[in-house]
N, C-alpha and C positions, 0 to 999 in steps of 0.2 A: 525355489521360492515356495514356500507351504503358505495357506491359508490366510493368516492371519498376518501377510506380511503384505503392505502396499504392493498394488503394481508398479515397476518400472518401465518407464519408457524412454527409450533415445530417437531423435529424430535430427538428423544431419539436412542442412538447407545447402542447398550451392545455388552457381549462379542467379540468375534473376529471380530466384525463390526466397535466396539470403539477402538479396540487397532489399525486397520488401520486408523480409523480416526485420533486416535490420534499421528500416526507415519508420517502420510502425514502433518499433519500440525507443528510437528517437522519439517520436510524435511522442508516446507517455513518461517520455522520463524514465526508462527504465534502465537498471544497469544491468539486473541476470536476468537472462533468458526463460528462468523457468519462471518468476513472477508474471513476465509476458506471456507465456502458455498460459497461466494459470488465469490471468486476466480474460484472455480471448478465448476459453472455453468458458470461463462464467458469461461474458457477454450474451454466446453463441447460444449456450443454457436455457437463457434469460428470452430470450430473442423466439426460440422454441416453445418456450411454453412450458417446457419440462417438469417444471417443480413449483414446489408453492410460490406467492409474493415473497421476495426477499425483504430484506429491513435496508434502509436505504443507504446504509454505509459500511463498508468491508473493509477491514485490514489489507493490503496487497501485500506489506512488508515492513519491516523496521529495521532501526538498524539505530546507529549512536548519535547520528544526523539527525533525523526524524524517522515519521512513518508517511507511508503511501497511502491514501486512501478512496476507495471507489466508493464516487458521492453516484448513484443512480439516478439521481431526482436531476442533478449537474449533466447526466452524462459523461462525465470526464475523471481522471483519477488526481488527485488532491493532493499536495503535499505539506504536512504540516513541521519545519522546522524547528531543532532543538537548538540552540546557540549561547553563548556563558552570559550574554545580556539577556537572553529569555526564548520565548516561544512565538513563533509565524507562522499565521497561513499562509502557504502560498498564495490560495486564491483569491482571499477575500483582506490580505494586506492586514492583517491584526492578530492580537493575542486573544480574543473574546470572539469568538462564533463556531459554530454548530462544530465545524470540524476540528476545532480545538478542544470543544470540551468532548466529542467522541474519542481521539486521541487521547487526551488525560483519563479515558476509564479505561483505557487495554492495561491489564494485569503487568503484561511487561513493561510497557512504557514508565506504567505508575514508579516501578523500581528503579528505572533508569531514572525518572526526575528526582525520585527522592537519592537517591545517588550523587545526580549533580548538584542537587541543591547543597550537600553535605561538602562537595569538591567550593562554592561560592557561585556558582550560576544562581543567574534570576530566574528561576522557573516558577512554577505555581507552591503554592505546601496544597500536597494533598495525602 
């Protein structure tokens, strides 16, 4: 590993250590393991003091479904759905609010909707 290359890390859970892990990242909705790391050291981060005020909402993930997203302000991680009839929050039941239109500015996403919109989804034109 030279310099300029991330660190790797692995970390194996067994018993009563895996079944919390794996009960905590039921709790968030999570499918990979490293989104849940990566969650629960921003938390931990946060919680410290460490680093400046953050902005109140983080990408955790995306994918062709939707994205994840950590509302801070919620406490909680958000899920906003992609679907051929349109776009959901999870949290807040519609296609109009905060963590939709967060969602519709990630670069990726943008491409993906305009993608599906070209496939016949109802998504937004942006």
């Amino acid at each position: 590993m030279n310099e300029s290359s991330p660190p790797q890390v692995r970390v194996v859970f067994e018993g009563d250590m895996r079944k919390r892990f794996e009960a905590i990242k039921d709790h968030y909705g999570m499918k990979k393991n490293a989104d849940l790391v990566r969650l629960l050291i921003t938390l931990k981060y946060e919680d410290l003091g460490l680093g400046p005020e953050l902005p109140r909402f983080e990408q955790i993930n995306s994918d062709n479904e939707g994205v994840k997203i950590h509302d801070r302000e919620l406490h909680r991680v958000v899920d906003v759905f992609f679907k051929p009839q349109g776009i959901k929050c999870g949290y807040d039941q519609t296609d109009d609010c905060v963590h939709v239109d967060f969602a519709l500015s990630l670069p990726g996403v943008k491409e993906l909707v305009r993608k599906r919109r070209k496939e016949g989804w109802k998504l937004p034109d942006i």
